[in-house]
N, C-alpha and C positions, 0 to 999 in steps of 0.2 A: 550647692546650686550656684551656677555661675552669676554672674551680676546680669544684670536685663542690656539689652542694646541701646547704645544712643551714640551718635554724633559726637570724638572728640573734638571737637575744634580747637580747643586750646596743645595740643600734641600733633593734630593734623595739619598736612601740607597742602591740600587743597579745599574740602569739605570735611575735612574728617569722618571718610567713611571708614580708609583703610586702617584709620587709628580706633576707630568704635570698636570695628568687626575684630581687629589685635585683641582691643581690650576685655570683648566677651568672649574670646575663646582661650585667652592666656599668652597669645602668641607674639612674634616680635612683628612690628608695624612695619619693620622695613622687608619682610619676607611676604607681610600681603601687599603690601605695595608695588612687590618686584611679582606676584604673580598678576595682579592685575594689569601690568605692563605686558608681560607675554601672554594673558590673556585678550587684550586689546590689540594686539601682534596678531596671535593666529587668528580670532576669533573675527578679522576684520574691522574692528568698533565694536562689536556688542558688547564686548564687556563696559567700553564707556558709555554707555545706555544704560546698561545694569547700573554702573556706579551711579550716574545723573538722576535714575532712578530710587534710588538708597537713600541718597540725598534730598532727594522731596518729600520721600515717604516719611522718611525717620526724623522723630523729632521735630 
């Protein structure tokens, strides 16, 4: 079972979302970081709404 979600902040470069959401699914912070960037590219902003989103919600 993976570990539950939270907010790195201590590993994180803005809010530690992209470091939380790494840390629960195993993966490298900087490959969610870099899609959340071409997501906020194509997506026009939504993805930063999502993110600022994550951010409020979690923890």
């Amino acid at each position: 079972m993976p570990p539950p979600f939270h907010l790195d902040r201590a590993n994180g470069k803005l809010l530690g979302v992209c470091a939380g959401i790494a840390n629960r699914f195993g993966w490298d912070p900087l490959l969610v970081r870099v899609a959340f960037v071409i997501g906020a590219l194509a997506g026009f902003g939504s993805a930063i709404i999502v993110y600022i989103a994550i951010a409020l919600i979690a923890d």
